[in-house]
VOMAR-435536 format. One record per residue: residue number from 1; residue in one letter; x, y, z of N, C-alpha, C, O in turn. Coordinates in Angstrom, 3 decimals, always signed. Layout:
<torfis>
+------+------+----------+----------+----------+----------+----------+----------+----------+----------+----------+----------+----------+----------+
| resi | resn |       nX |       nY |       nZ |      caX |      caY |      caZ |       cX |       cY |       cZ |       oX |       oY |       oZ |
+------+------+----------+----------+----------+----------+----------+----------+----------+----------+----------+----------+----------+----------+
|  NUM |    A |        X |        Y |        Z |        X |        Y |        Z |        X |        Y |        Z |        X |        Y |        Z |
...
+------+------+----------+----------+----------+----------+----------+----------+----------+----------+----------+----------+----------+----------+
</torfis>
This chain:
<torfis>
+------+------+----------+----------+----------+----------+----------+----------+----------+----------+----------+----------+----------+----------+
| resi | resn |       nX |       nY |       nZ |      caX |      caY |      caZ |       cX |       cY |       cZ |       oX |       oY |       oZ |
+------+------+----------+----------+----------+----------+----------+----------+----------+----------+----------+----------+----------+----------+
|    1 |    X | +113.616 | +109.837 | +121.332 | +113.544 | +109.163 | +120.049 | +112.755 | +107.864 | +120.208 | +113.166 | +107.082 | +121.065 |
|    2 |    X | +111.613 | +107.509 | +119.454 | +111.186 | +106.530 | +119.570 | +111.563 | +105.210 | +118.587 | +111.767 | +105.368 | +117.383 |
|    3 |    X | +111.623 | +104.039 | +119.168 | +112.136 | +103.042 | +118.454 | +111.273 | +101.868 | +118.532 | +111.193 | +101.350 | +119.646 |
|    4 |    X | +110.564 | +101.305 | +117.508 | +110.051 | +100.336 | +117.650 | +111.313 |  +98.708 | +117.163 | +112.116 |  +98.747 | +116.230 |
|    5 |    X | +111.101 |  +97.463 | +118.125 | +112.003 |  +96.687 | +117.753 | +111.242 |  +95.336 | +117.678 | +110.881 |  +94.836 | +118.743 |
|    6 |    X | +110.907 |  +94.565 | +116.254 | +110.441 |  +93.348 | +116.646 | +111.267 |  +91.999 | +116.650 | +112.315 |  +91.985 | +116.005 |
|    7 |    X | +110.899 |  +90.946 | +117.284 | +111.315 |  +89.705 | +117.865 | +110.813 |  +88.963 | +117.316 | +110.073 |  +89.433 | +116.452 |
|    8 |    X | +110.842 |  +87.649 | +117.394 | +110.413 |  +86.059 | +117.159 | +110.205 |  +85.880 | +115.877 | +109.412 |  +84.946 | +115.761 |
|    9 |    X | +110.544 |  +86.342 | +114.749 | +110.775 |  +85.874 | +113.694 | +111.759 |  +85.018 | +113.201 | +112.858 |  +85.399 | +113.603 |
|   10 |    X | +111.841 |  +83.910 | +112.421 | +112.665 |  +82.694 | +112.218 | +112.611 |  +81.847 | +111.090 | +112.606 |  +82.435 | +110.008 |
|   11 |    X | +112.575 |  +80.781 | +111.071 | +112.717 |  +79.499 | +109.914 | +112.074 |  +78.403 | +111.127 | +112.486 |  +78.132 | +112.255 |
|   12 |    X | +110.805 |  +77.886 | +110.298 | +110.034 |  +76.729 | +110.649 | +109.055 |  +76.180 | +109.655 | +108.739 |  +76.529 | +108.517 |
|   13 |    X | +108.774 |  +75.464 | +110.240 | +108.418 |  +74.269 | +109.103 | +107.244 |  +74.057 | +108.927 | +106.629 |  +73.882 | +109.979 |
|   14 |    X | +106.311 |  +73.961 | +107.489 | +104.883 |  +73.978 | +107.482 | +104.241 |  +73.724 | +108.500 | +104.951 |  +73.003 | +109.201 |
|   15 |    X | +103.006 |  +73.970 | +109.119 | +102.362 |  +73.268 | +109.991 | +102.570 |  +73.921 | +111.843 | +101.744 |  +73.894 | +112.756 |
|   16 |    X | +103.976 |  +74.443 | +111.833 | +104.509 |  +75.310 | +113.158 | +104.001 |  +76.806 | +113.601 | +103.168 |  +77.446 | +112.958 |
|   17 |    X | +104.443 |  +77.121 | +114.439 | +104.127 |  +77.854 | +115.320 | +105.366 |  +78.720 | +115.458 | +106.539 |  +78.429 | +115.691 |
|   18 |    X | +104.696 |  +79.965 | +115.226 | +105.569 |  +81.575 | +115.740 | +104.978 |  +82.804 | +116.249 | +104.076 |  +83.469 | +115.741 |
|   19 |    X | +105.654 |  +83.016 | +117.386 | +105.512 |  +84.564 | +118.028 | +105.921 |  +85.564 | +117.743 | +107.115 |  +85.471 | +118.026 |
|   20 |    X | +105.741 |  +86.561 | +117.337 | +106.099 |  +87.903 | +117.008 | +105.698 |  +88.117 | +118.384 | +105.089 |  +87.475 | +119.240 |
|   21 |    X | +106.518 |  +89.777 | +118.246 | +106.356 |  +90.497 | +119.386 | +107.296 |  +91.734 | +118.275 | +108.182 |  +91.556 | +117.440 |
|   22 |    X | +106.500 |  +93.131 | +118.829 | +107.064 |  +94.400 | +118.812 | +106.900 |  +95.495 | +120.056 | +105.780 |  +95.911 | +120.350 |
|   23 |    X | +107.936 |  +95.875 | +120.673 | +107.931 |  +97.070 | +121.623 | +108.701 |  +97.977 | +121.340 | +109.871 |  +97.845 | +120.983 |
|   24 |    X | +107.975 |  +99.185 | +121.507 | +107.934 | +100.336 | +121.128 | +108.495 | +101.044 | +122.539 | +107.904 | +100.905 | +123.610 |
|   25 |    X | +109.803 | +101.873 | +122.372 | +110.555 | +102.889 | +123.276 | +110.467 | +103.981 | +123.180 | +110.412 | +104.318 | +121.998 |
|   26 |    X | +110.384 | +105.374 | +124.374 | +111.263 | +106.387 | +123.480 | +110.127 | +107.043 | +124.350 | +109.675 | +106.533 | +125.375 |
|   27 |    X | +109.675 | +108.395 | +123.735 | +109.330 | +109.271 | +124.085 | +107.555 | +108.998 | +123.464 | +107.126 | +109.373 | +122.373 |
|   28 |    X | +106.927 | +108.388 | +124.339 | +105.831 | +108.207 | +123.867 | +104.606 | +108.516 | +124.606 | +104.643 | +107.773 | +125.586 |
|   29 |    X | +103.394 | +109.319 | +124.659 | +102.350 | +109.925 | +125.271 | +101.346 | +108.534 | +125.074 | +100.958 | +107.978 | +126.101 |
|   30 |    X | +100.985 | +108.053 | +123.894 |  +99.913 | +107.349 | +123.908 |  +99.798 | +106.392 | +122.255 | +100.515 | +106.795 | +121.339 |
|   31 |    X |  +99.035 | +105.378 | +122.052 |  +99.001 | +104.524 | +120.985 |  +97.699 | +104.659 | +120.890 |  +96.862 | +104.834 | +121.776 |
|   32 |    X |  +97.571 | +104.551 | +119.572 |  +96.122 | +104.361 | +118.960 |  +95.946 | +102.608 | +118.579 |  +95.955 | +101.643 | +119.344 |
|   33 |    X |  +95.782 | +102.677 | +117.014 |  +96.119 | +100.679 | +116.488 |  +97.397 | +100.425 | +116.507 |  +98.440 | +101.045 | +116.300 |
|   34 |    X |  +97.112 |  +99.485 | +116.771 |  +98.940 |  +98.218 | +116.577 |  +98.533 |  +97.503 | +115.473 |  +97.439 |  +96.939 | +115.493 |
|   35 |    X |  +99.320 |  +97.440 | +114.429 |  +99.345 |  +96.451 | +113.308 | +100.710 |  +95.893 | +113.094 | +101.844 |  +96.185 | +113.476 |
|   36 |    X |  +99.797 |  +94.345 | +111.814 | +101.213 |  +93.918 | +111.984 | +101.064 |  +93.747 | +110.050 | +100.030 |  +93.546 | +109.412 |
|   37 |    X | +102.077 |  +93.867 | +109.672 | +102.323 |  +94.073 | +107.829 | +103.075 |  +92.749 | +107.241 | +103.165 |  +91.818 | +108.041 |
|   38 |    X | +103.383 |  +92.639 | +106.510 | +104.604 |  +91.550 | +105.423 | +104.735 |  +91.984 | +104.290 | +103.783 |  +92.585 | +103.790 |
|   39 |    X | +105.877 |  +91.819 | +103.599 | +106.111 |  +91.996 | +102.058 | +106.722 |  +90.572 | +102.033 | +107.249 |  +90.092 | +103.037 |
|   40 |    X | +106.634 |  +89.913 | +100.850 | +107.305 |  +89.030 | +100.138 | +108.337 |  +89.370 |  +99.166 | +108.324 |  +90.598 |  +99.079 |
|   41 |    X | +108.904 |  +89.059 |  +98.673 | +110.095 |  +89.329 |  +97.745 | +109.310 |  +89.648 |  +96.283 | +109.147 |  +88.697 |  +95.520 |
|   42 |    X | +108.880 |  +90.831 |  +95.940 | +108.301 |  +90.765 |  +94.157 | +106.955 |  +91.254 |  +94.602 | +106.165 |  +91.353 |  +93.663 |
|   43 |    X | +106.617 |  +91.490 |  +95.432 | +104.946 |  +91.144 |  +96.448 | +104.947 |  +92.603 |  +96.903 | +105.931 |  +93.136 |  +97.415 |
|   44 |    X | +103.586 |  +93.316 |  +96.648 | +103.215 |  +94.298 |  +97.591 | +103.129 |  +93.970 |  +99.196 | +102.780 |  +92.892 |  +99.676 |
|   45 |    X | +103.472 |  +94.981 |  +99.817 | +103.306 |  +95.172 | +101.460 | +101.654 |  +94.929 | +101.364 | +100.972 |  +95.403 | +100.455 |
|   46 |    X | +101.085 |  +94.051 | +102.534 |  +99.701 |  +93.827 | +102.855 |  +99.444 |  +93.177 | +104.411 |  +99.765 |  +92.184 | +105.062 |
|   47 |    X |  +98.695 |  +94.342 | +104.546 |  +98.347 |  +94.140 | +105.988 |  +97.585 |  +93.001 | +106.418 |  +96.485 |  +92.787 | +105.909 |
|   48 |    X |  +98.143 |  +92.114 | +107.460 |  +97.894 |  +91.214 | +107.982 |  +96.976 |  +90.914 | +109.405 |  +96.247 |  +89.946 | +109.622 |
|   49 |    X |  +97.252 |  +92.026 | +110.250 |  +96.436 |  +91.648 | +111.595 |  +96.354 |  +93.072 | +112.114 |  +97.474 |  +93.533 | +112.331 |
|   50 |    X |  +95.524 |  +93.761 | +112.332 |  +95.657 |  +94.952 | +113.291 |  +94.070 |  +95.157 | +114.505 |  +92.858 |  +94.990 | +114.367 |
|   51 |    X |  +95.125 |  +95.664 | +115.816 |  +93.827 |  +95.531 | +116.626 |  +94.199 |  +97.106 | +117.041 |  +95.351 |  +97.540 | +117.068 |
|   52 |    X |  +92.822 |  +97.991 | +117.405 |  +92.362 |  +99.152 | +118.066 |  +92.654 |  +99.407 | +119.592 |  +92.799 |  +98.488 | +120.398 |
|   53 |    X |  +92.697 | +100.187 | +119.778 |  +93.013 | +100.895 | +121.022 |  +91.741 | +100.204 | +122.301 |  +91.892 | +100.138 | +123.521 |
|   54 |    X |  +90.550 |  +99.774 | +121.479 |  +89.537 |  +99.232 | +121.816 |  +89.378 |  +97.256 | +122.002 |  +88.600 |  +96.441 | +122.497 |
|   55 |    X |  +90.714 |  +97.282 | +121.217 |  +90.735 |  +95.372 | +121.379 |  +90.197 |  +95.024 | +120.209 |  +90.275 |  +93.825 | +119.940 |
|   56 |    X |  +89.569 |  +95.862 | +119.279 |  +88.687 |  +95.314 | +118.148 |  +89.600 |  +94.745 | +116.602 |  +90.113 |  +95.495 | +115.771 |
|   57 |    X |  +89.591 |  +93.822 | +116.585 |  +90.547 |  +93.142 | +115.383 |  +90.534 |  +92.877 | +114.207 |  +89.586 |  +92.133 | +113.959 |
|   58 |    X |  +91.224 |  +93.159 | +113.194 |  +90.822 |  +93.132 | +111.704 |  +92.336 |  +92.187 | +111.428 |  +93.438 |  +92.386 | +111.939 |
|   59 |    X |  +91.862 |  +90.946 | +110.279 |  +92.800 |  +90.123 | +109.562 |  +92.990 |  +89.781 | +108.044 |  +92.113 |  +89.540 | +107.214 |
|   60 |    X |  +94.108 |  +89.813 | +107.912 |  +93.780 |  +89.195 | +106.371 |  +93.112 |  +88.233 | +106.234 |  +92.957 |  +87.612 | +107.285 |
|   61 |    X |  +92.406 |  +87.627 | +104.971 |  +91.368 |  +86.553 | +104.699 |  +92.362 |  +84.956 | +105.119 |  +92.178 |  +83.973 | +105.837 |
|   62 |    X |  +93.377 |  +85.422 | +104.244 |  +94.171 |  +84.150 | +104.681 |  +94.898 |  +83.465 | +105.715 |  +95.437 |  +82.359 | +105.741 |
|   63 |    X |  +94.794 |  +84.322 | +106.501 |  +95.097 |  +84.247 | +108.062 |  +93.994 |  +84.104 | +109.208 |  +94.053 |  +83.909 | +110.422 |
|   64 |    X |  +93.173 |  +84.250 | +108.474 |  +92.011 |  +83.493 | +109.773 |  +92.026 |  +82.641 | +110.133 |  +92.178 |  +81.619 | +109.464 |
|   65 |    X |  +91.800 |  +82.709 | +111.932 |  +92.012 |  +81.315 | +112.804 |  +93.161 |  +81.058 | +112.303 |  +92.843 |  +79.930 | +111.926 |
|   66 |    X |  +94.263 |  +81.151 | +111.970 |  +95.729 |  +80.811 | +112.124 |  +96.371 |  +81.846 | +112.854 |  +97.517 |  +81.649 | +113.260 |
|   67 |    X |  +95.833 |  +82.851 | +113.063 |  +96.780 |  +83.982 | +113.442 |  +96.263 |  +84.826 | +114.578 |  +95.178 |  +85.288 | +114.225 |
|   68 |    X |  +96.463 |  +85.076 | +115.342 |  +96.354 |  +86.407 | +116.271 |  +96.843 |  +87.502 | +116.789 |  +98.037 |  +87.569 | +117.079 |
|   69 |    X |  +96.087 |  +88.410 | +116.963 |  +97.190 |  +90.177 | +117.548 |  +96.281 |  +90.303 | +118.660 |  +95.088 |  +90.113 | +118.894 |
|   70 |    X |  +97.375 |  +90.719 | +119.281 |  +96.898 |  +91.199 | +120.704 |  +98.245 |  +92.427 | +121.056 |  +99.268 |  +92.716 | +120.436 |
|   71 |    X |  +97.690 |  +92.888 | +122.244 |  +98.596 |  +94.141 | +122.377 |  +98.671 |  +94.104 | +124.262 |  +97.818 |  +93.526 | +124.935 |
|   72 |    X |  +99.966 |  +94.907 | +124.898 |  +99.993 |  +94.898 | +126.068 | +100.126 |  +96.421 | +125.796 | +101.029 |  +96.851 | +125.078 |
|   73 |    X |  +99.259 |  +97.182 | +126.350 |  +99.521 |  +98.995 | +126.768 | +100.541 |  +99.295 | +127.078 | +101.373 | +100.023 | +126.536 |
|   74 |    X | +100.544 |  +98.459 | +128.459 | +101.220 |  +98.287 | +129.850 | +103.111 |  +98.900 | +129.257 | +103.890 |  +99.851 | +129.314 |
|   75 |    X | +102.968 |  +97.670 | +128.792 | +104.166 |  +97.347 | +127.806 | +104.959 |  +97.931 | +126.116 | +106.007 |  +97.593 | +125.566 |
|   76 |    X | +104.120 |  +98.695 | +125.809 | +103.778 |  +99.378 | +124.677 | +103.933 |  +98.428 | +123.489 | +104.200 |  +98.873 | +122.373 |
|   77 |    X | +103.704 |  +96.624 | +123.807 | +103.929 |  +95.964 | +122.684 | +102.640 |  +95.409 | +122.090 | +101.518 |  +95.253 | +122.571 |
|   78 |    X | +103.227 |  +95.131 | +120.735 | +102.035 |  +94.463 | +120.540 | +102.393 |  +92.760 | +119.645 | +103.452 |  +92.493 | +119.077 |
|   79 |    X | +101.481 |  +92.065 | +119.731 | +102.111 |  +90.393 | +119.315 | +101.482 |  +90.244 | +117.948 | +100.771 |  +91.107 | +117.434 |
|   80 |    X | +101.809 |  +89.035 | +117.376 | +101.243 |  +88.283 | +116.565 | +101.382 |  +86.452 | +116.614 | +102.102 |  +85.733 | +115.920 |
|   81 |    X | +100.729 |  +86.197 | +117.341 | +100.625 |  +84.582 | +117.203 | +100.087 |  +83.929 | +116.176 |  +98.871 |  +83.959 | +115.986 |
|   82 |    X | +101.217 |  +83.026 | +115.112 | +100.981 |  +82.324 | +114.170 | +100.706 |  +80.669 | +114.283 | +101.106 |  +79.964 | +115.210 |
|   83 |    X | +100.483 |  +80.539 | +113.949 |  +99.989 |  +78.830 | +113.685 |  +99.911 |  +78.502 | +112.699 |  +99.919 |  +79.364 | +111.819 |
|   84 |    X |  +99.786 |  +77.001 | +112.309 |  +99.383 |  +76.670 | +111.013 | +100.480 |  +77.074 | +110.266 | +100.307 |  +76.758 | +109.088 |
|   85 |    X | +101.323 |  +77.525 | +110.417 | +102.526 |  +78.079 | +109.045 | +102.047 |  +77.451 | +108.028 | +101.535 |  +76.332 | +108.024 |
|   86 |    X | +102.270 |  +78.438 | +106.824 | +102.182 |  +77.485 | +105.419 | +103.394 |  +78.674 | +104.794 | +103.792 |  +79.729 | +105.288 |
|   87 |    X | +103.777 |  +77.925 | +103.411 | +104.911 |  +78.273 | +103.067 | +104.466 |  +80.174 | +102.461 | +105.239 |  +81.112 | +102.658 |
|   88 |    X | +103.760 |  +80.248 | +102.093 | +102.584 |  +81.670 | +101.497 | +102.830 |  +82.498 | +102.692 | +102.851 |  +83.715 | +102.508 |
|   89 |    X | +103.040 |  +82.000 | +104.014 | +103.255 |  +83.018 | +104.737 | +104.310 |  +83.596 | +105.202 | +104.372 |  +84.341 | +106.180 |
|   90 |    X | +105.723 |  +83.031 | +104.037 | +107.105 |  +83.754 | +104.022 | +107.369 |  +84.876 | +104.140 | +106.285 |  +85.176 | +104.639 |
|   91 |    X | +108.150 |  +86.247 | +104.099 | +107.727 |  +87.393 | +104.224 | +108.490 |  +87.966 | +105.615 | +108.705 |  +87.378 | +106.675 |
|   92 |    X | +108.763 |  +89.125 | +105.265 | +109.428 |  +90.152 | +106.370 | +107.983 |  +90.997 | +106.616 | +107.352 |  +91.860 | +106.007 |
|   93 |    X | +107.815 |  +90.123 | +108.054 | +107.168 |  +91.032 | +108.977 | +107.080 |  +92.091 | +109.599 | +107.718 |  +92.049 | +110.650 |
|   94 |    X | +106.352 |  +93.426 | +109.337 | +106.526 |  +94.771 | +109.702 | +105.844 |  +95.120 | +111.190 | +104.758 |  +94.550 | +111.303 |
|   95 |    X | +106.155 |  +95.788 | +112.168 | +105.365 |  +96.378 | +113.227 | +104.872 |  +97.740 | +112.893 | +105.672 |  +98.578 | +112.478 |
|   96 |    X | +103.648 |  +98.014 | +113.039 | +103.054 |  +99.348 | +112.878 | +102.187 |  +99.783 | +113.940 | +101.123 |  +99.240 | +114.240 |
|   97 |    X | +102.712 | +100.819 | +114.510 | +101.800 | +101.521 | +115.622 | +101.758 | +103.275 | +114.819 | +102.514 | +103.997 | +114.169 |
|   98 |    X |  +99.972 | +103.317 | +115.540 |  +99.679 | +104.787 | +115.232 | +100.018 | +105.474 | +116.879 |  +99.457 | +105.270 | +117.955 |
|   99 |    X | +101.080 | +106.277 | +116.536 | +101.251 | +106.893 | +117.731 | +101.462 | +108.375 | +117.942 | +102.136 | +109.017 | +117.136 |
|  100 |    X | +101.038 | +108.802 | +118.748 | +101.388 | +110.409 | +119.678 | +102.731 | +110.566 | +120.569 | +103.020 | +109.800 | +121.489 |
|  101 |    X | +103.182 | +111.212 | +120.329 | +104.442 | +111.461 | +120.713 | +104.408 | +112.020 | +122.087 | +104.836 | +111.486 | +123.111 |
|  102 |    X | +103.657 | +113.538 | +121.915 | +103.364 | +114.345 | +122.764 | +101.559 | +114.712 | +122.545 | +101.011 | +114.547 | +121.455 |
|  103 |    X | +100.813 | +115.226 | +123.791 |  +99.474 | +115.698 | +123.763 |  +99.377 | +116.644 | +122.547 |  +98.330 | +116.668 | +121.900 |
|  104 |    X | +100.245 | +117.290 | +122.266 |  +99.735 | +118.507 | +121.235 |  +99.741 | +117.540 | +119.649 |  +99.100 | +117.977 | +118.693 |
|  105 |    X | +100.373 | +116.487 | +119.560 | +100.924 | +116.088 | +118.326 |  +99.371 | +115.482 | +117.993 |  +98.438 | +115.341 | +118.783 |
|  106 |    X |  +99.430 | +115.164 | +116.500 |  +98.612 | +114.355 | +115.859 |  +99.389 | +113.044 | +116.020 | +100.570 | +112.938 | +116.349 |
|  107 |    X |  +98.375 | +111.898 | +115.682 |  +98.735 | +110.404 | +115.691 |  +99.456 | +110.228 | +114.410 |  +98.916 | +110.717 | +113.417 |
|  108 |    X | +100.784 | +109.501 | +114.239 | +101.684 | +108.931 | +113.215 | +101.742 | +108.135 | +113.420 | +101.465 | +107.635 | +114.510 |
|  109 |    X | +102.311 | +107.383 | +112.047 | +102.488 | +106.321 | +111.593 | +104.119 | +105.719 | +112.371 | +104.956 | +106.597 | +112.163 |
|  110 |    X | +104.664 | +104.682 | +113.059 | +105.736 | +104.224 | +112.944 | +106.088 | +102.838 | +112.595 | +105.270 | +101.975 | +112.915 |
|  111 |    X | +107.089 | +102.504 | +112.035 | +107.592 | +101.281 | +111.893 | +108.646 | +100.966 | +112.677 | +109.479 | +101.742 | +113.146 |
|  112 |    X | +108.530 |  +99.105 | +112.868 | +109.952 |  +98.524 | +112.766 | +110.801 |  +98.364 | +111.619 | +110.457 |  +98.774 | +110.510 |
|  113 |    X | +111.552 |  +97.967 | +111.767 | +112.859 |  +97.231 | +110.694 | +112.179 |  +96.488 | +110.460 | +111.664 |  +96.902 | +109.422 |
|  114 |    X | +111.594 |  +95.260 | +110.777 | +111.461 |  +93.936 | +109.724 | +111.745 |  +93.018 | +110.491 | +112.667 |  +93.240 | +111.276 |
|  115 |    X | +111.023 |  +91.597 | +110.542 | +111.476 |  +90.642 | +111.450 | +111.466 |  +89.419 | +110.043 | +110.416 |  +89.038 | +109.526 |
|  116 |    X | +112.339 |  +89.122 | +109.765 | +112.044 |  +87.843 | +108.631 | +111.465 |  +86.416 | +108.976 | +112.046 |  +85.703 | +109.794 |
|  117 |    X | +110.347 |  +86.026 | +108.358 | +109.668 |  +84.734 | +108.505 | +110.236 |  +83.626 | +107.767 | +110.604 |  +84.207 | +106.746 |
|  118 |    X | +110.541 |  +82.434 | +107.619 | +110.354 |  +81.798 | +106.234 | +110.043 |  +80.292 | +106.840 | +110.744 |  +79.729 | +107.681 |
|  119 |    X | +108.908 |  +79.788 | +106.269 | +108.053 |  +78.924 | +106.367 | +108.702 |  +77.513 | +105.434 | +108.714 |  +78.021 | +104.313 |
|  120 |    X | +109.138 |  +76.336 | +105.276 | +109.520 |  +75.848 | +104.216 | +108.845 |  +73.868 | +104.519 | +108.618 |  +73.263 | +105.566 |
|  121 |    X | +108.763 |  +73.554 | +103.441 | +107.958 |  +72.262 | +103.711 | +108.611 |  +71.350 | +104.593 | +108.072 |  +70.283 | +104.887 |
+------+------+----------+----------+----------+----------+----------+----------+----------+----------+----------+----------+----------+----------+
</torfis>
């Protein structure tokens, strides 16, 4: 059974600094992208940071240069380093990996639970 579980989500204060982290358990052959998601309360889900199997990185507009994803293979995790907090970037943070289970399988979609952010002045 595979389980993805993310970390370092919290309460900090405009202007601060947070680590995410998600690792992924279980019965796993191989990863394609690691992304990382948020919903706000009333707010569509919108993808925020995702990097390729290749290192190659895509961000939301409003998160540039405040934010980074990076991924450990090794480890099957993948991060998100925040900076800059501003209060806009409140929101339950999602982990998303495209993954293979087994060689025969096609690549799926998995999630975490949710890591909650909240940013406040």
């Amino acid at each position: 059974q595979v389980r993805l579980v993310e970390s370092g989500g919290g309460l900090v204060q405009a202007g601060g600094s947070l680590r995410l982290s998600c690792a992924a358990s279980g019965s796993i052959y191989s990863i394609n992208a690691m992304a990382w998601y948020r919903q706000a309360p009333g707010k569509q889900r919108e993808l925020v940071a995702a990097i390729s199997s290749s290192d190659v990185t895509n961000y939301l507009d409003s998160v540039k240069g405040r934010f980074t994803i990076s991924r450990d293979n090794a480890k099957y995790t993948v991060y998100l380093q925040m900076n800059s907090l501003k209060p806009e970037d409140t929101a339950t943070y999602y982990c998303n990996m495209q993954m293979k289970v087994s060689p025969w399988s096609d690549y799926a979609e998995r999630w975490g639970q949710g890591t909650p952010v909240v940013v406040y002045e």
